[in-house]
C-alpha positions as CSV (number, residue, x, y, z in Angstrom):
1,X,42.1,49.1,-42.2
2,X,44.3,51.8,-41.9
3,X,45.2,55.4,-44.2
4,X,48.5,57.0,-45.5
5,X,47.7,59.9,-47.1
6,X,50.6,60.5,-49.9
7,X,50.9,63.7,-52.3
8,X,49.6,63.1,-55.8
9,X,51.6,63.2,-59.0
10,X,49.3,61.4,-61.6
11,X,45.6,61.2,-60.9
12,X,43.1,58.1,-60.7
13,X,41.8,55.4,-58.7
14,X,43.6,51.7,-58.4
15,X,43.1,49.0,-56.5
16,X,45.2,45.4,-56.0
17,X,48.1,43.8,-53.9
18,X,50.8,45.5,-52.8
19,X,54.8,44.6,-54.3
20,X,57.3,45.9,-51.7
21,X,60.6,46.6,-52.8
22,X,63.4,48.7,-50.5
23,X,65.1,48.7,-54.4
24,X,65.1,51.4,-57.2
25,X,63.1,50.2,-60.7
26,X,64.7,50.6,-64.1
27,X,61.7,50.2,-66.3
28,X,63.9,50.4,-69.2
29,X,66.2,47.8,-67.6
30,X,64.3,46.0,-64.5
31,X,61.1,45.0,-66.5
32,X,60.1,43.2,-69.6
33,X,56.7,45.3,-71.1
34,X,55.6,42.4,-72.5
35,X,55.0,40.2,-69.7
36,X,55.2,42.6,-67.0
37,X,57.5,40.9,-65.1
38,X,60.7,42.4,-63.2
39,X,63.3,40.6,-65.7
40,X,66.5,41.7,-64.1
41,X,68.2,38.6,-61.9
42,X,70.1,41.0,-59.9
43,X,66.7,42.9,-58.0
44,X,65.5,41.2,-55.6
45,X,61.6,40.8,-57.2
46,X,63.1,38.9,-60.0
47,X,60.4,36.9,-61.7
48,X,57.2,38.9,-60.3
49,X,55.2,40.1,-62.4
50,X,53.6,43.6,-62.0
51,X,50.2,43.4,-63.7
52,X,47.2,44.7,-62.3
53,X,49.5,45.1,-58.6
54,X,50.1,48.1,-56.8
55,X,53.8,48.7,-56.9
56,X,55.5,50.2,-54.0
57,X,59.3,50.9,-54.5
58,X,61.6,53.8,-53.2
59,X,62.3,56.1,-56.7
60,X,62.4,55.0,-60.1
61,X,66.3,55.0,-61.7
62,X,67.1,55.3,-65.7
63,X,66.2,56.4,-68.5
64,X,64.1,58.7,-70.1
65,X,63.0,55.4,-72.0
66,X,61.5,54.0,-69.2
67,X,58.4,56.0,-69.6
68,X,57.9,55.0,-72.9
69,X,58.0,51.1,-71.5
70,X,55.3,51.9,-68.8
71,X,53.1,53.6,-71.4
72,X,53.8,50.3,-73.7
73,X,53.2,47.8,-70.5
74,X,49.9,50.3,-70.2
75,X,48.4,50.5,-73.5
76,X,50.3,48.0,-75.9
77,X,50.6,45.3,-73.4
78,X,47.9,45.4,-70.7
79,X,51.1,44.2,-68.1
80,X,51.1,47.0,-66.4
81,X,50.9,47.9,-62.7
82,X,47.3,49.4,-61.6
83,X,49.2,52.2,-60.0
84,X,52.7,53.4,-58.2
85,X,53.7,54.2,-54.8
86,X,57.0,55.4,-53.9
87,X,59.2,57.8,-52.1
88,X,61.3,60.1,-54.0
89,X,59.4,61.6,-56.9
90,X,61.6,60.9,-60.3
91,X,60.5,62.6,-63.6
92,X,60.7,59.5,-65.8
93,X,58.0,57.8,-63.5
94,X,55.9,60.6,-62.9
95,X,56.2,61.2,-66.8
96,X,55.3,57.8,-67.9
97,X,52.3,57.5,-65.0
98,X,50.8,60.4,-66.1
99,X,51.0,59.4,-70.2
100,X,49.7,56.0,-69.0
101,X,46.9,57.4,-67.1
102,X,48.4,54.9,-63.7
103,X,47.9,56.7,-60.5
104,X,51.5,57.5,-59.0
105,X,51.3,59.1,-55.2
106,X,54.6,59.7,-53.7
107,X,54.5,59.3,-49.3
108,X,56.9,59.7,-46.8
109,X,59.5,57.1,-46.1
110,X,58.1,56.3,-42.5
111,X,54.7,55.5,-44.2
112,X,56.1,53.8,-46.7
113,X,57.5,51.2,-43.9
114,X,54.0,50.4,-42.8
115,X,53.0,49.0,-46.7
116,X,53.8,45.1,-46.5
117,X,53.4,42.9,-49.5
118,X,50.7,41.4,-50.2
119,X,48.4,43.3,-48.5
120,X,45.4,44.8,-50.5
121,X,45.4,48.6,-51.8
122,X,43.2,50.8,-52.9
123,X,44.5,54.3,-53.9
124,X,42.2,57.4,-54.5
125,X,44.2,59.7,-56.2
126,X,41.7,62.4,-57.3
127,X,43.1,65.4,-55.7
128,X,46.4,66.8,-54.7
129,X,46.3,64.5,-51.6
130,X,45.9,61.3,-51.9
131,X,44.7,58.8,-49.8
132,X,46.1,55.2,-49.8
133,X,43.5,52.5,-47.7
134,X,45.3,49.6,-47.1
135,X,43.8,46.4,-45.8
């Protein structure tokens, strides 16, 4: 097992596999609420579905919509992911994490290269540091 320890931006504990993506999320474009899955042909997790996964991309990219579509993936749908890991803090995702109650912890891009997909997360996101336990 091994730690990152990221900064946190919406509070909570979550737990799954990791999704890796090196590409920016649209949820207002990228993903369909209602079956969670990344809809857009063009990125490359086409087809994968985010439910109850720990989703590790770089930023978030959009609209101000696309907070409204995690909180309806979160509380309309149950597709959701069980929480967010990324890079560069954007508003809309910190925004829609926080209304959705998903634990969103932002890390450095170095750590960020050590996440691989697959591997099994557990994030504890109770204080302003967060520690991420992966394996």
């Amino acid at each position: 097992m091994r730690e990152i320890i990221g900064r946190t931006l919406s509070k909570g504990l979550a737990s799954g596999r990791a999704i890796v993506t090196k590409q920016p999320i649209s949820f207002l474009g990228d993903v369909d609420p209602e079956s969670g899955c990344i809809k857009n042909k063009k990125h490359e997790l086409f087809g994968v579905c985010l439910k109850e996964r720990i989703l590790c991309f770089p930023h978030g990219v959009g609209s101000t919509v696309g907070s409204y579509v995690l909180y309806g993936m979160k509380r309309i749908y149950d597709t959701a992911p069980s929480g967010l890991i990324f890079t560069k803090i954007d508003p809309v995702i910190v925004v829609g994490a926080i209304i959705s109650n998903i634990p969103a912890v932002q890390v450095e891009a170095d750590d960020f290269k050590e996440i691989r997909d697959g591997e099994f997360i557990v994030i504890n996101a109770l204080k302003k540091r967060a520690v991420i336990t992966i394996g």
